[in-house]
C-alpha positions as CSV (number, residue, x, y, z in Angstrom):
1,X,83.4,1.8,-51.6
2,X,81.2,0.8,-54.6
3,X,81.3,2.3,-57.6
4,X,77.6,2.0,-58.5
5,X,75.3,5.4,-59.1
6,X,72.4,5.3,-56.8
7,X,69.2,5.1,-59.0
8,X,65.8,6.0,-58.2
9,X,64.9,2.7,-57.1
10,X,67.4,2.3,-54.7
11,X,66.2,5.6,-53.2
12,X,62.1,4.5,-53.5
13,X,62.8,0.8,-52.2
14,X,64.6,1.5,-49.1
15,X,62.3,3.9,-48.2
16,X,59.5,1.5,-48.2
17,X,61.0,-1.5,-46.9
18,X,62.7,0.8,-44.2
19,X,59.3,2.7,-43.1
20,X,60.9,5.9,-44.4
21,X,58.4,6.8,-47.5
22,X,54.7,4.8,-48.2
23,X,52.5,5.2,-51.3
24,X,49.6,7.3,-49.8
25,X,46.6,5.3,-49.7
26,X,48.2,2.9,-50.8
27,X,45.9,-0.1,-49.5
28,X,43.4,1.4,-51.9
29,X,45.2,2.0,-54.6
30,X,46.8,4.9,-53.9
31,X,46.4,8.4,-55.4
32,X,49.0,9.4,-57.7
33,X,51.3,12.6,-56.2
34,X,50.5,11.9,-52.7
35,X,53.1,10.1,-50.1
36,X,52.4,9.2,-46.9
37,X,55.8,9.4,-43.8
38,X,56.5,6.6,-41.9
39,X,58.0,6.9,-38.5
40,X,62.1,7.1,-39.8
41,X,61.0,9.3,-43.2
42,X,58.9,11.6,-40.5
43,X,61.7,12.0,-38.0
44,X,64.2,12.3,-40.8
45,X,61.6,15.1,-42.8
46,X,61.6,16.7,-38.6
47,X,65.4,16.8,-38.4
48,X,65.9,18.6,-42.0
49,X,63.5,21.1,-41.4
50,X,64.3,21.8,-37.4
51,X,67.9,22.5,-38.7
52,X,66.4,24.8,-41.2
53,X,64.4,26.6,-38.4
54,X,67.4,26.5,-36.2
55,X,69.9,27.9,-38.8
56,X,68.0,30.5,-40.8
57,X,65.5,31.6,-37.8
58,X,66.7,30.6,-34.1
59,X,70.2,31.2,-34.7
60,X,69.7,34.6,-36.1
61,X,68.0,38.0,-34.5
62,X,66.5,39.3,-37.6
63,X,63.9,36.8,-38.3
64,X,60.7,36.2,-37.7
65,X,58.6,33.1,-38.0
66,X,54.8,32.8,-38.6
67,X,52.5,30.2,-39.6
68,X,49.8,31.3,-41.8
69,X,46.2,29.9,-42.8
70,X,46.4,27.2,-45.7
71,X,43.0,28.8,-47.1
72,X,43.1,32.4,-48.0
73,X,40.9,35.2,-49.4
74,X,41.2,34.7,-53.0
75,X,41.2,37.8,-53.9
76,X,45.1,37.3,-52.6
77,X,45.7,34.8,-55.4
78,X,44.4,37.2,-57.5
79,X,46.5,40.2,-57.0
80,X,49.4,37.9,-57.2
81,X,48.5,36.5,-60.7
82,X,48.2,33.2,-59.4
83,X,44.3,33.2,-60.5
84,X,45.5,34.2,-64.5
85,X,48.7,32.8,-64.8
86,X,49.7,29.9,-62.5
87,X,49.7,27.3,-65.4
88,X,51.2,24.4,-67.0
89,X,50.7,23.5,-70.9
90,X,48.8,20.5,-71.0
91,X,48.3,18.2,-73.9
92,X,45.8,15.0,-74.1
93,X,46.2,12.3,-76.4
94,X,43.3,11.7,-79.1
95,X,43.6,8.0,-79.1
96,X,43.7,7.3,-75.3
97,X,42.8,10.2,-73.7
98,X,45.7,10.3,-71.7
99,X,47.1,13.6,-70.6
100,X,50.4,15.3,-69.9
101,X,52.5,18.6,-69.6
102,X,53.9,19.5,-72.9
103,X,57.3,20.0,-71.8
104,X,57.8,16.9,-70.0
105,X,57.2,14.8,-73.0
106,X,57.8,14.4,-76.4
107,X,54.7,15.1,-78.4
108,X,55.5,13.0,-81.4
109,X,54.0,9.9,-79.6
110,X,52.1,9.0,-77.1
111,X,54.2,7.7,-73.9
112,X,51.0,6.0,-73.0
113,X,49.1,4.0,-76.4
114,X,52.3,4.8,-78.4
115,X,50.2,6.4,-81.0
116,X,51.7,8.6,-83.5
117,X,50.7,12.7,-84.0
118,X,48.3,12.1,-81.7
119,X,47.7,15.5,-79.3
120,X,46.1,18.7,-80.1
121,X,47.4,22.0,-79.6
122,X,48.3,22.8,-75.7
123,X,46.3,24.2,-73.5
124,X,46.8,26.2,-70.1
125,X,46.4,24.5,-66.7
126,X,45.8,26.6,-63.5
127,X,47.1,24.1,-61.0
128,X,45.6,25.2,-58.2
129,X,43.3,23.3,-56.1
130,X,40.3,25.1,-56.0
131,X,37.3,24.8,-53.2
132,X,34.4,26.6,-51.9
133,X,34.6,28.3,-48.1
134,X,30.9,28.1,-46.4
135,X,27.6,26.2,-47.0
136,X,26.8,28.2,-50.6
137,X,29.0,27.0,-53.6
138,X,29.3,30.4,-55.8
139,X,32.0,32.4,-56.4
140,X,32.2,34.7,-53.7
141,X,32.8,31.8,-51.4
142,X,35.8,30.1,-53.8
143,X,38.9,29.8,-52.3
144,X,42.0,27.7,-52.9
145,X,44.8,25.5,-51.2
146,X,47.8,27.7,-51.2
147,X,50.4,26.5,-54.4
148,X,53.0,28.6,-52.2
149,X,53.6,29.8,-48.4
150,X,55.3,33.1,-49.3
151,X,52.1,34.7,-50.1
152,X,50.8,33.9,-46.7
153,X,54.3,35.2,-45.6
154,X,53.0,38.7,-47.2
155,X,50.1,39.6,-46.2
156,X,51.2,39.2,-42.6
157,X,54.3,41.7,-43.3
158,X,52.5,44.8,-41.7
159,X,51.2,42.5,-38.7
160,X,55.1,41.7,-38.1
161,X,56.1,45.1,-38.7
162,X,53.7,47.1,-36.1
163,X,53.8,44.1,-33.5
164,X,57.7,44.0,-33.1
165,X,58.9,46.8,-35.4
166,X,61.8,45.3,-36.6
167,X,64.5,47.3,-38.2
168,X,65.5,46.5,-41.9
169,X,66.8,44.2,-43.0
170,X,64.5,41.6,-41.0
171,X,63.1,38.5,-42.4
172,X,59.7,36.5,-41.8
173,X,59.7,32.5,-41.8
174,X,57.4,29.7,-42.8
175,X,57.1,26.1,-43.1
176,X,54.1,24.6,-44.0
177,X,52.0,22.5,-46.7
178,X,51.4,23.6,-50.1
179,X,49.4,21.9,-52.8
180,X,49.5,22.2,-57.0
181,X,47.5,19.9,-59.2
182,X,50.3,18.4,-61.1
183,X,49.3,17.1,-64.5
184,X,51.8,14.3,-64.0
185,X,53.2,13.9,-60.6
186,X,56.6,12.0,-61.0
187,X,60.1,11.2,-60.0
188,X,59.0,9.7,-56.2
189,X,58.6,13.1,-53.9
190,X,60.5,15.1,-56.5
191,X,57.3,16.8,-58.1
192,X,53.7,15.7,-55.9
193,X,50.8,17.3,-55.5
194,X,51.0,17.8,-51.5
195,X,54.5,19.1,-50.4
196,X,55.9,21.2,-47.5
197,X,57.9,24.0,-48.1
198,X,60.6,26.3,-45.9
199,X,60.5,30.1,-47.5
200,X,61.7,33.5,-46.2
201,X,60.7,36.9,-47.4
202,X,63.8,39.1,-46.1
203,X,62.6,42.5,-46.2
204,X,65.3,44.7,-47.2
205,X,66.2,49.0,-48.4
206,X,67.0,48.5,-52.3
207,X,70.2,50.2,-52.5
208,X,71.2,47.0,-50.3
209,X,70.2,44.1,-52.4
210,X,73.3,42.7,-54.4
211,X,75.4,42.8,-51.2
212,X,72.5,41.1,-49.2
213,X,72.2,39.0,-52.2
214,X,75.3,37.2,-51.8
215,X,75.5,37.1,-48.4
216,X,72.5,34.4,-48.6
217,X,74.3,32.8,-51.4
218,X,77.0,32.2,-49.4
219,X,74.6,31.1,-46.3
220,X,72.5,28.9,-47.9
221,X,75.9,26.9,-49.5
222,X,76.9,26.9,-45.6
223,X,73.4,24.9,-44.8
224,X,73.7,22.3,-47.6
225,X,77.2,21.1,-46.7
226,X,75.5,20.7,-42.7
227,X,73.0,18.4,-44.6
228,X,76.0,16.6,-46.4
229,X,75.4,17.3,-49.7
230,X,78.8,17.1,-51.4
231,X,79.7,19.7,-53.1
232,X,80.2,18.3,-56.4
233,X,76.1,17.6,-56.7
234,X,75.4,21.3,-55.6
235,X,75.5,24.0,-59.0
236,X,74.7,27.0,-59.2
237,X,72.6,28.5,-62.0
238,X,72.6,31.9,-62.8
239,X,68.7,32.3,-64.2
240,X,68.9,34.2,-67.4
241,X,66.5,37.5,-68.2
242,X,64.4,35.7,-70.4
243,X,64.0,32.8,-68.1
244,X,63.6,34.7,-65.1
245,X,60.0,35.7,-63.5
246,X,59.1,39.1,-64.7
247,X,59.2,40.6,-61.0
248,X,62.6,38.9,-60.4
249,X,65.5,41.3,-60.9
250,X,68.5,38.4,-60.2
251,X,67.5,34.7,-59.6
252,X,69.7,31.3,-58.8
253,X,68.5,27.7,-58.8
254,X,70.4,25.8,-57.1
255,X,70.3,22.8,-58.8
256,X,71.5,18.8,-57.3
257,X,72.3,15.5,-59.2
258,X,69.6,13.8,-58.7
259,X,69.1,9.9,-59.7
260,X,66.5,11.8,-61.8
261,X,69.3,14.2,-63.3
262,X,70.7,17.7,-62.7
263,X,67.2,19.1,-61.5
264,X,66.4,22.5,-59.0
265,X,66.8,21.7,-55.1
266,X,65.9,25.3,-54.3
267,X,65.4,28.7,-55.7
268,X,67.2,32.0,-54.0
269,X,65.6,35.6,-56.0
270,X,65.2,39.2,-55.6
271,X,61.8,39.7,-56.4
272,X,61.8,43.8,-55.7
273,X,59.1,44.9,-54.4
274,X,56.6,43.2,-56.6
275,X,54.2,41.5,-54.1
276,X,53.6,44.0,-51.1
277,X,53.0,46.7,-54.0
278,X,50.6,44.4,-55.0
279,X,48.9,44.3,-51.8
280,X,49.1,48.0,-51.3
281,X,47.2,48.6,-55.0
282,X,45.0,45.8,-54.5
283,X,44.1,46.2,-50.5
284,X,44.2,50.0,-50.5
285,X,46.4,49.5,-47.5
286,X,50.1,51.0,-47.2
287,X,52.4,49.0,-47.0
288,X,55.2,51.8,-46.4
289,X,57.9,50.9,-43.7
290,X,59.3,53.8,-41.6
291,X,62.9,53.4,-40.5
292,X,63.5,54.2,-37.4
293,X,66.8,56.6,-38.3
294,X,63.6,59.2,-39.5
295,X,64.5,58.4,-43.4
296,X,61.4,58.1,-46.0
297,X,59.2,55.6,-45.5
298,X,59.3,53.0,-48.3
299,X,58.1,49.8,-49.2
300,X,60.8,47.1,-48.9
301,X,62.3,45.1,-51.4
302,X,62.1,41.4,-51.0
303,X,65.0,38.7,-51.1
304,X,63.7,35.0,-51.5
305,X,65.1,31.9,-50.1
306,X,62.8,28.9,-51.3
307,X,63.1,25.9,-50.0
308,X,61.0,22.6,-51.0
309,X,61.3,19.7,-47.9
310,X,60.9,16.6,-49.8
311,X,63.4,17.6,-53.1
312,X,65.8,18.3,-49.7
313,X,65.0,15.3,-47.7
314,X,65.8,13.1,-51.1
315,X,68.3,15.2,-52.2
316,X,69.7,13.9,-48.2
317,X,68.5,10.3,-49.1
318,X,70.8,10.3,-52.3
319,X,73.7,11.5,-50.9
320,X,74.2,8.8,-47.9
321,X,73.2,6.1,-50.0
322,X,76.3,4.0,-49.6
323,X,77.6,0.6,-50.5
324,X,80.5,-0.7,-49.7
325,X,81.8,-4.3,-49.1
326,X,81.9,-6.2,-45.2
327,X,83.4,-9.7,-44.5
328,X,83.2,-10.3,-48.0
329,X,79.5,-9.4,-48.8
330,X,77.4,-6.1,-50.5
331,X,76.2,-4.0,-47.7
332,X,74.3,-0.5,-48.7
333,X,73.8,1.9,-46.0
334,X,72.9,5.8,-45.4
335,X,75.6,7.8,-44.0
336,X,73.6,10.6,-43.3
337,X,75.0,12.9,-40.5
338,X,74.4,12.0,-36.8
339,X,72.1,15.5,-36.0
340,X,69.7,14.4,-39.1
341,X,69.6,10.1,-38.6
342,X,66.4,9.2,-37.4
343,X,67.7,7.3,-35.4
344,X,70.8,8.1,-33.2
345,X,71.3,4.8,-31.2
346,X,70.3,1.6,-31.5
347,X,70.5,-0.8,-27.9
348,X,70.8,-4.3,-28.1
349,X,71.1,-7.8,-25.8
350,X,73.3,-9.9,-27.9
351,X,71.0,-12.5,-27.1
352,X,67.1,-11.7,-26.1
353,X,66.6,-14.8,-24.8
354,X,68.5,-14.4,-21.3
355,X,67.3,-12.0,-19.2
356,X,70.0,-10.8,-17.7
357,X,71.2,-9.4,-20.8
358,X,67.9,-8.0,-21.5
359,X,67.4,-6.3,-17.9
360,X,70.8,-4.7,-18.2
361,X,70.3,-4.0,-21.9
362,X,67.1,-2.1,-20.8
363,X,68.9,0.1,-18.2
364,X,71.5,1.0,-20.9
365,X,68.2,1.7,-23.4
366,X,66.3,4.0,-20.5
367,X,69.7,6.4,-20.0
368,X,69.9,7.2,-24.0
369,X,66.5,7.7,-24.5
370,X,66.4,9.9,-22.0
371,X,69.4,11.9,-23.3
372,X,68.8,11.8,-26.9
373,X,65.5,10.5,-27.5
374,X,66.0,8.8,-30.9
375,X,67.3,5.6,-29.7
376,X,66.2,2.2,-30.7
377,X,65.9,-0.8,-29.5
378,X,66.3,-3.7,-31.4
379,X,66.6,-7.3,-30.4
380,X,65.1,-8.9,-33.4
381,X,67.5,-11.4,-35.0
382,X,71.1,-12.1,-34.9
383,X,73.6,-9.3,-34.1
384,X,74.9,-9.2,-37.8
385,X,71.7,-8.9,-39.0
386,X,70.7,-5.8,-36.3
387,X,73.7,-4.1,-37.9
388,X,72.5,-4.5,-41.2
389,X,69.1,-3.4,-40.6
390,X,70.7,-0.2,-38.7
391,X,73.3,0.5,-41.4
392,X,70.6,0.4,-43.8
393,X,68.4,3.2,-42.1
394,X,71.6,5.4,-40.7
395,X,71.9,4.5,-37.2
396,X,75.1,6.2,-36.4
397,X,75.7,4.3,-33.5
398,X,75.0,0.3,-32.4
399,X,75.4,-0.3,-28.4
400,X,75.2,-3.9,-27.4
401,X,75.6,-5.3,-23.9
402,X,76.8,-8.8,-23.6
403,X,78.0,-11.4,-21.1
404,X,81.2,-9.3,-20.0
405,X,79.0,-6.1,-19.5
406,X,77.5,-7.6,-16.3
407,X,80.6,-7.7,-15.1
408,X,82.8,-4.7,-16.1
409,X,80.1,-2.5,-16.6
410,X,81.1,-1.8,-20.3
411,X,79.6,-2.0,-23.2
412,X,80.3,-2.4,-26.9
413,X,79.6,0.6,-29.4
414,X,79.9,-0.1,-33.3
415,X,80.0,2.6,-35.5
416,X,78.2,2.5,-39.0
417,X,80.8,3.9,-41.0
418,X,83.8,1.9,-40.4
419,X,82.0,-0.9,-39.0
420,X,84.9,-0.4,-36.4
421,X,84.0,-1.8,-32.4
422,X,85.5,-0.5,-28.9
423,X,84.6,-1.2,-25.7
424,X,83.1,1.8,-23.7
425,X,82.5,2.0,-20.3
426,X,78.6,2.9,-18.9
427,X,79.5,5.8,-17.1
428,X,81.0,7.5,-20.1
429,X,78.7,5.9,-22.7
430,X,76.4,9.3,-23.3
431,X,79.5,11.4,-24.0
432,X,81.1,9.2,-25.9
433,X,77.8,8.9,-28.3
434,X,78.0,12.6,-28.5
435,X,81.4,13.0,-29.9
């Protein structure tokens, strides 16, 4: 095993040599905080956030999941402050007009022209993309693209509540697209301007919260190690008052190494019951819950797991990235778990050039796709190079039928890790793959 700390460009080149990550429009130029999935990065994005769904909403009966509009009324961005206060400092340089967010820089000189004392006093940014709804551009047709999914999550609390009238606790579920106008979008997917996020709103009686509290810290710990982050990268930090959002009565980030540094990989907070009384005084509509036991109504309190897909899925990317030494030579590889590898199985002739191999190769090919899907086939170059390309992009599993398959009916699995070979036989080949 290689001692070598993955860097950034280890991360950002394998994905786009591998067809995990692309530049979006990248063939004109790109723009700057947009990223475009290839098939592997798509199907590995899929896998992350299915497991999410599957662990914080299928596997559980208190949830409930929704999918709300990406444009809203605005007067919701406006009750939650978003209009007034979502903002960055920005600064721009005198000399080359360049700008930046204060706190990401240092202001004695330009990063850019290298000019000395060169930026005026900040100023605020509202980073939301703004737009007009409807053929008339005024104000009462402005709208924006949602900077968050929770508040979507929200408004659609009292539809949940009278369509399935859950008891409490019960949480609602999203995934979905959000967009901020970064002034400087950096770090690969770390910080862009089009993003996906995972976020529940758990909907909870007060006197509950600290026990509730933990019990998510202790859940969402449980979901990181299934995505094999090692526990060393994961920290908890506890958000101090003064750091803290003012409707947040307890918040963790739970920060990762990054090649980037020690930055946040998600956010868990009790945010009282800050944003449905919000709605109530803004709306005019109640947004009291009536437990069924016949105690008061009351409005819920609100416990906040936040998610962000890409900071995950490289979070993922940085904690397989492996290299290690074979016959002698360098060989870097992503030991990602089996349920989130793109690809599960990779099926190969040893050589593609006799067609016996190939038909029989085929067969093999047809009864793992049909079980698993994910499979691969690959035929392109030598063997040692198909295991390289495989190793490279996390297939688990390389199956390759040769001369003595046609005979005995076997065939030969390699695994990625160990680089180890057996001999399995056809009619056990699909439960052998799934142990």
């Amino acid at each position: 095993m290689s001692d070598k700390k993955v860097s950034l460009d280890d991360i950002v080149s394998l994905c786009k040599r591998r067809g995990f990550i692309y530049q979006g429009s990248e063939v004109y130029g790109g723009l700057a905080g947009t990223w475009d999935y290839g098939p592997l990065g798509l199907t590995l994005k899929r896998n992350i956030m299915n497991l999410w769904w599957k662990t914080f909403v299928d596997d559980r009966e208190d949830m409930y999941g929704v999918d709300a509009a990406i444009l809203m009324n605005q007067k919701v961005w406006q009750a939650s402050g978003h209009v007034d206060t979502f903002t960055d400092p920005l600064v721009e340089c005198s000399e080359c007009k360049s700008r930046f967010r204060e706190d990401q820089i240092d202001t004695a000189k330009c990063p850019t022209c290298g000019t000395a004392d060169s930026f005026a006093e900040a100023r605020q940014f509202n980073m939301m993309f703004k737009t007009n709804v409807g053929p008339v551009d005024d104000e009462s047709s402005v709208s924006y693209l949602r900077p968050e999914t929770a508040q979507g999550i929200f408004t659609n609390f009292k539809n949940v509540v009278d369509s399935f009238y859950p008891d409490l606790p019960f949480g609602i579920a999203q995934q979905g697209k959000a967009f901020r106008n970064e002034i400087s979008p950096r770090d690969f997917v770390f910080r862009s301007r089009e993003f996906e996020q995972m976020e529940i709103e758990y909907f909870i009686d007060p006197k509950d919260w600290e026990k509730i509290f933990e019990t998510w810290v202790n859940d969402i710990e449980a979901f990181l190690e299934q995505l094999g982050l090692p526990k060393t990268s994961v920290h908890k930090l506890e958000v101090p008052n003064e750091d803290r959002a003012h409707y947040s009565k307890r918040t963790i980030d739970f920060e990762f190494d990054f090649p980037i540094g020690r930055k946040e990989l998600l956010g868990l907070a009790y945010r009282t019951d800050f944003d449905l009384m919000n709605i109530q005084n803004n709306s005019g509509k109640s947004m009291d819950y009536r437990p069924k036991d016949g105690s008061p109504a009351l409005v819920p309190h609100v416990i906040e797991p936040s998610f962000g897909v890409e900071r995950t899925l490289m979070a993922v990317l940085t904690s397989a990235y492996t290299q290690d030494e074979v016959n002698g030579e360098e060989r870097s590889y992503l030991k990602l778990p089996v349920h989130l590898a793109p690809v599960r199985v990779a099926v190969s002739p040893l050589l593609k050039n006799k067609p016996e191999l190939v038909a029989k190769a085929r067969e093999v090919y047809a009864m793992l796709k049909k079980e698993y899907g994910n499979v691969m086939w690959d035929d392109n170059g030598n063997i040692g190079k198909r295991y390289r390309r495989q190793d490279e992009i996390g297939t688990p599993y390389c199956v390759v039928v040769d001369f003595d398959s046609l005979e005995d009916d076997s065939v030969t699995v390699r695994h990625r890790d160990t680089t180890k070979q057996e001999r399995v036989k056809l009619a056990e080949l699909v439960a052998r793959v799934k142990e």
